[in-house]
MOPAC internal coordinates of N, CA, C and O (Angstrom, degrees):
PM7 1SCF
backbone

  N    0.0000 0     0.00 0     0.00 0    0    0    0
  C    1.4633 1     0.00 0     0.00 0    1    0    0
  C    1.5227 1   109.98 1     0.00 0    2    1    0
  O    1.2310 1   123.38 1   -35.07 1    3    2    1
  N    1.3056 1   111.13 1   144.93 1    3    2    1
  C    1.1939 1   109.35 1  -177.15 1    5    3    2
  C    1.8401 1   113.84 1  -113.73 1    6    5    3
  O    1.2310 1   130.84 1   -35.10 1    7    6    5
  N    1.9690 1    96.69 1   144.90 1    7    6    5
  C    2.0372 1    88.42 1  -176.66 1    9    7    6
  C    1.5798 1   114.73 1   -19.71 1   10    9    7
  O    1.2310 1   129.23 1   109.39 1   11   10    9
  N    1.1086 1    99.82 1   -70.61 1   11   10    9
  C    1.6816 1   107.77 1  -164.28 1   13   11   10
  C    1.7102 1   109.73 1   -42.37 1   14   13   11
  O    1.2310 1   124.82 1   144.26 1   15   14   13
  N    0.9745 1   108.35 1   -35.74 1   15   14   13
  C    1.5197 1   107.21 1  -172.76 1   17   15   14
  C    1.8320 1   103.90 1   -87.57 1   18   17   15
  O    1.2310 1   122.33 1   154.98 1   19   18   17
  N    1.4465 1   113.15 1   -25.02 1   19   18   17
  C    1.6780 1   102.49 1   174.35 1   21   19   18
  C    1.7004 1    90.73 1   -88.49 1   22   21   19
  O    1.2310 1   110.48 1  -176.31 1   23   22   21
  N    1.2194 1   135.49 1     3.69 1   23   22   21
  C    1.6208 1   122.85 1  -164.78 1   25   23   22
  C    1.4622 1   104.96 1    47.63 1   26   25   23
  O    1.2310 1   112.76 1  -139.97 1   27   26   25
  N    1.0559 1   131.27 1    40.03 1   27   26   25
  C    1.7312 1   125.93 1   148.05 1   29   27   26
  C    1.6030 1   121.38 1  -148.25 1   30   29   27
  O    1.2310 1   126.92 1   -59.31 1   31   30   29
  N    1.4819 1   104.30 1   120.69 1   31   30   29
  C    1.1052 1   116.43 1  -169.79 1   33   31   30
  C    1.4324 1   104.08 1   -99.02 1   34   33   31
  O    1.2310 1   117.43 1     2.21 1   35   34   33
  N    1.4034 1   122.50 1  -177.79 1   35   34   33
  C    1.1868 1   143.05 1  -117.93 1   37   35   34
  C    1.9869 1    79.26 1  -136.83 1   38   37   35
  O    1.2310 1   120.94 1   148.84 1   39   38   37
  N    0.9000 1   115.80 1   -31.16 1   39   38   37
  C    1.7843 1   109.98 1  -164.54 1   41   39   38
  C    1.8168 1    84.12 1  -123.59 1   42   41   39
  O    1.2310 1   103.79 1  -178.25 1   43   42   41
  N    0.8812 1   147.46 1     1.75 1   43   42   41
  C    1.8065 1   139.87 1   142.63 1   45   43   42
  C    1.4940 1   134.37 1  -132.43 1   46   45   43
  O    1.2310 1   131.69 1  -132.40 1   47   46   45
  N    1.4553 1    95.04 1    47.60 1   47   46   45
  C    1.5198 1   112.21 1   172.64 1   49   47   46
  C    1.2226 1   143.61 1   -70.35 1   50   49   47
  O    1.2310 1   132.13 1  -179.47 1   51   50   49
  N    1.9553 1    94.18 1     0.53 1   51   50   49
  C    1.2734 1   113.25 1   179.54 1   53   51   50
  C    1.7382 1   114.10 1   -89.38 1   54   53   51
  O    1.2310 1   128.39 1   165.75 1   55   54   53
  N    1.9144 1   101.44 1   -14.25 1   55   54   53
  C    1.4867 1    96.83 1  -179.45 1   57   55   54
  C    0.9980 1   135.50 1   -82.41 1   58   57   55
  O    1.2310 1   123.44 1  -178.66 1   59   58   57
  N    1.3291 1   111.00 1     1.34 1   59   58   57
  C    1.3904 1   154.20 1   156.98 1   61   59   58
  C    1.7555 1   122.78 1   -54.16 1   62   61   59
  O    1.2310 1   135.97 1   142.77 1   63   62   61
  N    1.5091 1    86.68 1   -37.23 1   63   62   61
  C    1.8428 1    72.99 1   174.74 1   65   63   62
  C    1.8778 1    93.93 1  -142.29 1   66   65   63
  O    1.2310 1   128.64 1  -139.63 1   67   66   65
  N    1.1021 1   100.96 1    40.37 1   67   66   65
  C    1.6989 1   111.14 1   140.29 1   69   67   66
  C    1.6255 1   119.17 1   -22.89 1   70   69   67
  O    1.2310 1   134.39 1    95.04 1   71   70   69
  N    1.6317 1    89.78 1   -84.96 1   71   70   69
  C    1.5160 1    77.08 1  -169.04 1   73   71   70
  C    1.8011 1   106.00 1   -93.90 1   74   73   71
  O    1.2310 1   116.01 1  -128.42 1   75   74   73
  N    0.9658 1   125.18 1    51.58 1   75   74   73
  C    1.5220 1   121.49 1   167.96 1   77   75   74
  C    1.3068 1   108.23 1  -118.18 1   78   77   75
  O    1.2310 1   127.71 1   -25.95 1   79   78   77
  N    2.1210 1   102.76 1   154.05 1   79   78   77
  C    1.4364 1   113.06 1  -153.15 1   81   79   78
  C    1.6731 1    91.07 1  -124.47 1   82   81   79
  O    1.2310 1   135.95 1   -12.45 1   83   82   81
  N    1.3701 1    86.72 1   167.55 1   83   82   81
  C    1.8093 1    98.46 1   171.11 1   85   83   82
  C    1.4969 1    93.84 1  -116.32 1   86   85   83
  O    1.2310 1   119.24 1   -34.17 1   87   86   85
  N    1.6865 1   119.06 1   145.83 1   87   86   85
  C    1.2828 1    83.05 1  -165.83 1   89   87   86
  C    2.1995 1    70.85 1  -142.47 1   90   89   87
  O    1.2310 1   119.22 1     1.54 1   91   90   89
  N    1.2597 1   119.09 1  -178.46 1   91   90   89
  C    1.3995 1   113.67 1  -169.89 1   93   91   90
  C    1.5313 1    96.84 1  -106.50 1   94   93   91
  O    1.2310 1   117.41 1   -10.08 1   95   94   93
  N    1.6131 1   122.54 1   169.92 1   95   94   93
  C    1.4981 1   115.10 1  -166.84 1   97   95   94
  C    1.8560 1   108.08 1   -72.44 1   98   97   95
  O    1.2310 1   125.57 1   176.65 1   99   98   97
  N    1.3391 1   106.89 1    -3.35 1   99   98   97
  C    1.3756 1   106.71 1  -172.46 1  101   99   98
  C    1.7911 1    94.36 1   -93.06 1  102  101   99
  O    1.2310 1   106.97 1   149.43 1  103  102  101
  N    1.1391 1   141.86 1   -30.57 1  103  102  101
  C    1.3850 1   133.37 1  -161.62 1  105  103  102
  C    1.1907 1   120.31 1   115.78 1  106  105  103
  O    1.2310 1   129.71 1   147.97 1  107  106  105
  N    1.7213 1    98.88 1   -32.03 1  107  106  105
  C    1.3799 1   109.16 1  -151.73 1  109  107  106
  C    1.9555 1   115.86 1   -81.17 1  110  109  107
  O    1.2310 1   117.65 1   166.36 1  111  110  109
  N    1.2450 1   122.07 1   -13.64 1  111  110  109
  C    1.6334 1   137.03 1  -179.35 1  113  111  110
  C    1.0634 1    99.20 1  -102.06 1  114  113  111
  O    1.2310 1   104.70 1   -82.79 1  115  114  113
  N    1.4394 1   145.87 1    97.21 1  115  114  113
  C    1.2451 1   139.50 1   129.96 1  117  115  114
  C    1.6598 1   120.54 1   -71.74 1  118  117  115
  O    1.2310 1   124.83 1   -55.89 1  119  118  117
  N    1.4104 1   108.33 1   124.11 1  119  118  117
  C    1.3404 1   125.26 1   158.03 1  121  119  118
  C    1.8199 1   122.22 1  -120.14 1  122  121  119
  O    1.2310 1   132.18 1   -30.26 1  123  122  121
  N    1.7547 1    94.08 1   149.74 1  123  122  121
  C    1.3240 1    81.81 1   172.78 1  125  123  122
  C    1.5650 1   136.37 1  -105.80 1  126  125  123
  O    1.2310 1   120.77 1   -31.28 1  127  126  125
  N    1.4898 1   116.13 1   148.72 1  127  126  125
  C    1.5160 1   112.47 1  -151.82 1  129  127  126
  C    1.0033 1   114.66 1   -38.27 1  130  129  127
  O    1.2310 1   120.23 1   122.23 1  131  130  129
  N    1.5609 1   117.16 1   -57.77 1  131  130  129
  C    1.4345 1   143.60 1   177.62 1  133  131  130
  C    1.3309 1   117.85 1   -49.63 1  134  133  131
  O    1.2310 1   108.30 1   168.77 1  135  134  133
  N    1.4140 1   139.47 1   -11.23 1  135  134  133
  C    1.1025 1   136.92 1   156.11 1  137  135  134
  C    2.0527 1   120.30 1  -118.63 1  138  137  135
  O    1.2310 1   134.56 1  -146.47 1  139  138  137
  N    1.6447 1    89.44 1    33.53 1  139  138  137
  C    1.6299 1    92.68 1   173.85 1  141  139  138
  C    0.8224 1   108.71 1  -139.75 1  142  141  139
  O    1.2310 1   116.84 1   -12.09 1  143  142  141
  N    1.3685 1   123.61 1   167.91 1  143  142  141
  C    1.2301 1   143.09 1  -156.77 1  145  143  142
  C    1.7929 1   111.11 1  -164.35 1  146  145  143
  O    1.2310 1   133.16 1   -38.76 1  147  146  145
  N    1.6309 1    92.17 1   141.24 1  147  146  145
  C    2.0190 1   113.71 1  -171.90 1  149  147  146
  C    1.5183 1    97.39 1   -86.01 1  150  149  147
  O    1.2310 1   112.75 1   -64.15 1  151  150  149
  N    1.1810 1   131.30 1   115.85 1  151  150  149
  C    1.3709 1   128.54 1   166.32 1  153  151  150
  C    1.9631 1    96.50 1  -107.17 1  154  153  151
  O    1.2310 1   137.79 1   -30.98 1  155  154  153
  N    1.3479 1    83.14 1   149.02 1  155  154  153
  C    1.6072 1    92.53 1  -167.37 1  157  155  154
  C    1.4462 1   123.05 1   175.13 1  158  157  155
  O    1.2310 1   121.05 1   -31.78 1  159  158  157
  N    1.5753 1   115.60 1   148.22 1  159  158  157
  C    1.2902 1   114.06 1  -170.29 1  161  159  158
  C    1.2872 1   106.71 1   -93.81 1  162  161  159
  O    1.2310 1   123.88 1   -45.65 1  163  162  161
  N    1.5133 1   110.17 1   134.35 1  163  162  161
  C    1.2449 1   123.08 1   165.98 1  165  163  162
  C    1.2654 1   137.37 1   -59.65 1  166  165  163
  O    1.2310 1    99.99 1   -90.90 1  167  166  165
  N    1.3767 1   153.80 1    89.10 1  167  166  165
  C    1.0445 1   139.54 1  -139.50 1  169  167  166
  C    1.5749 1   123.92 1  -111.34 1  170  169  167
  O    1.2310 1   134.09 1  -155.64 1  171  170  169
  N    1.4154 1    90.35 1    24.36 1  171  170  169
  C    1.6561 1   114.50 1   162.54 1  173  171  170
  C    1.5020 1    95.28 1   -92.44 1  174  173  171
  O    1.2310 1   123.59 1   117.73 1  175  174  173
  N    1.5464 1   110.72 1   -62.27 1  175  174  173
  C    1.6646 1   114.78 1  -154.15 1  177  175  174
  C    1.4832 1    99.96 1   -96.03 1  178  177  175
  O    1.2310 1   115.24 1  -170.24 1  179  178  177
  N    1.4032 1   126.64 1     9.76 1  179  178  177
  C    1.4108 1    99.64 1  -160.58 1  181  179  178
  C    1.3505 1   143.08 1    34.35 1  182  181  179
  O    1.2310 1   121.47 1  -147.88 1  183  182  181
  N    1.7692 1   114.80 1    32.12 1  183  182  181
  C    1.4285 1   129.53 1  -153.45 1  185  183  182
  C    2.0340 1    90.58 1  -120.29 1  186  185  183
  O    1.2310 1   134.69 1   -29.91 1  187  186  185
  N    1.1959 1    89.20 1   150.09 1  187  186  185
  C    1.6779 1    82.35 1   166.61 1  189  187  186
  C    1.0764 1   118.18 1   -93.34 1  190  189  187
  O    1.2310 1   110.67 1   -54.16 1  191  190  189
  N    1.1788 1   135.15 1   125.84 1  191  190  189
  C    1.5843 1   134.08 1   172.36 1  193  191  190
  C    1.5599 1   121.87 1  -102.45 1  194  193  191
  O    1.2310 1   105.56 1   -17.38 1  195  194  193
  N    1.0928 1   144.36 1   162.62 1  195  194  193
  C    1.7417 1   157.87 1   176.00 1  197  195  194
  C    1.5513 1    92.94 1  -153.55 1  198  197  195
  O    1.2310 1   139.41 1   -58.22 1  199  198  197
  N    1.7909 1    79.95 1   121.78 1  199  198  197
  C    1.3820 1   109.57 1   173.07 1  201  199  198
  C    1.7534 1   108.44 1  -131.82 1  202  201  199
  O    1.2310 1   121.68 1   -36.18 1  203  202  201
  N    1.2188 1   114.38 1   143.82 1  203  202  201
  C    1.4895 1   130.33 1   174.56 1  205  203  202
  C    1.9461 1   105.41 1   -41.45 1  206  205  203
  O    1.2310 1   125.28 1   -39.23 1  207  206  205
  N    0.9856 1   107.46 1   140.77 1  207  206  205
  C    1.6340 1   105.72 1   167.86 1  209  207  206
  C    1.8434 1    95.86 1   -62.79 1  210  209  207
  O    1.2310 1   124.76 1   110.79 1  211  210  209
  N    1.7138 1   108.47 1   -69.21 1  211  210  209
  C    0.8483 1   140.61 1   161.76 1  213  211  210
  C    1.7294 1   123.66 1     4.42 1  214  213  211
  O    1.2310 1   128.64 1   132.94 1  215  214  213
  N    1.5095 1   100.96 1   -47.06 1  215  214  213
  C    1.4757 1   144.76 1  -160.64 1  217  215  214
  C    1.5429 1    96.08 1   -81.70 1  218  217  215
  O    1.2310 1   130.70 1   120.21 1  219  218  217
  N    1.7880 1    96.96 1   -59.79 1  219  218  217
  C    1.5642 1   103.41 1  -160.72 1  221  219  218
  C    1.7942 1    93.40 1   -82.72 1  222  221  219
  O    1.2310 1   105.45 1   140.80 1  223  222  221
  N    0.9246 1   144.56 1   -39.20 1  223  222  221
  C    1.4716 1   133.90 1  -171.01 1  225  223  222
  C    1.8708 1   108.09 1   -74.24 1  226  225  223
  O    1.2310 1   119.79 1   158.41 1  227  226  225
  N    1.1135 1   118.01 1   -21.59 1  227  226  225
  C    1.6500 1   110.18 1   136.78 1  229  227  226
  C    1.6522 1   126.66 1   -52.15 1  230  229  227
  O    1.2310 1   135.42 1   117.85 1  231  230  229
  N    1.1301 1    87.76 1   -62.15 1  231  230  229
  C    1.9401 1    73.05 1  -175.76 1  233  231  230
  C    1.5683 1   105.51 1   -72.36 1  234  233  231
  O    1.2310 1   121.19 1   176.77 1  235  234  233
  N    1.2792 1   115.32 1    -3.23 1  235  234  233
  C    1.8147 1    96.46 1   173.49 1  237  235  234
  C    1.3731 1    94.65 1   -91.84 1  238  237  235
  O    1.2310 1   108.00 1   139.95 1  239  238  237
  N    1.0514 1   140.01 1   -40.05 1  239  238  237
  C    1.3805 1   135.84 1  -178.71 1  241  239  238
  C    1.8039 1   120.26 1   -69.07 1  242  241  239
  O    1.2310 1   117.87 1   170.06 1  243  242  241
  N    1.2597 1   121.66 1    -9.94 1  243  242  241
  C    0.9991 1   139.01 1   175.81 1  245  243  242
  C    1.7514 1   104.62 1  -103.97 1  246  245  243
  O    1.2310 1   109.62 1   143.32 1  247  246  245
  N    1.2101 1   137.07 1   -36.68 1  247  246  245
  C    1.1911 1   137.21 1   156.15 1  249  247  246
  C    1.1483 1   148.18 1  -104.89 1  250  249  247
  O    1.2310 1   125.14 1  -153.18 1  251  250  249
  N    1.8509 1   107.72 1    26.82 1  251  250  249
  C    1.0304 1   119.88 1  -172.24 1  253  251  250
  C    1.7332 1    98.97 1   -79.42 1  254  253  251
  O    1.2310 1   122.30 1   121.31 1  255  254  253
  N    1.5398 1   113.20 1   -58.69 1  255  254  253
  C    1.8004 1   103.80 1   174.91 1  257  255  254
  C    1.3617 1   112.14 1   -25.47 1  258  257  255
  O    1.2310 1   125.33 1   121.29 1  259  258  257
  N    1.2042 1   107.37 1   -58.71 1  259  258  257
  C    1.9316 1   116.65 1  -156.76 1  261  259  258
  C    1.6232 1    94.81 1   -57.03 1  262  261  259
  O    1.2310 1   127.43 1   133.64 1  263  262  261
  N    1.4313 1   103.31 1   -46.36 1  263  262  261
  C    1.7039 1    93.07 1  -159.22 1  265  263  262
  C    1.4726 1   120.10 1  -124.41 1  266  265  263
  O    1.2310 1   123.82 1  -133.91 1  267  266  265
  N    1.2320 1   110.27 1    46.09 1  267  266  265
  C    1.5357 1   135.47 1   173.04 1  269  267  266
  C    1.6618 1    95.15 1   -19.21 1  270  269  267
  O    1.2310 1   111.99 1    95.36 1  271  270  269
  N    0.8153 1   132.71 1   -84.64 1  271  270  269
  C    1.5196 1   144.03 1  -137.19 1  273  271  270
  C    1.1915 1   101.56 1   -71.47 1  274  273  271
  O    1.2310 1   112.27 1   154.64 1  275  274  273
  N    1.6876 1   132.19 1   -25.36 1  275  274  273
  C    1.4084 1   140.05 1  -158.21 1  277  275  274
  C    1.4595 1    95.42 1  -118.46 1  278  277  275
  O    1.2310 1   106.25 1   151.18 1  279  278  277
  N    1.3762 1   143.14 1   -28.82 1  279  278  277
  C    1.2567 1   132.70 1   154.02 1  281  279  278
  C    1.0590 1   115.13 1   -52.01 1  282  281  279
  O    1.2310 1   116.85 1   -37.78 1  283  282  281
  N    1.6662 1   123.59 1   142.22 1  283  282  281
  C    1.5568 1   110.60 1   158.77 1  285  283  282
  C    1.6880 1    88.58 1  -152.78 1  286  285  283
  O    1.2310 1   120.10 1   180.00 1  287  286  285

């Protein structure tokens, strides 16, 4: 399948999660996707990395078909 036909491309994947929140297990912290970010240790490299919320709900949405069983 091609972007145009799922309507999400690869260079505006952020307009896509506009209005979506990160929110904490209580309800109570709402943030928005588009201005957060995963800081975290890598545990291949032991390196710290920051990644887009934004970032990561593309590749789940881009690999959810492929990898049914390993998404949850």
């Amino acid at each position: 399948m091609s972007d145009d036909i799922l309507g999400y491309s690869s260079h505006d994947w952020r307009k896509n999660t506009d209005d979506a929140v990160v929110v904490d297990d209580k309800g109570e912290n709402i943030l928005k996707v588009n201005k957060s970010r995963v800081i975290f240790t890598n545990p291949r490299t032991r390196k710290e990395e920051s990644v887009d919320v934004s970032r990561l709900i593309r590749v789940f949405v881009n690999n959810y078909e492929s990898h049914k069983r390993s998404v949850k």
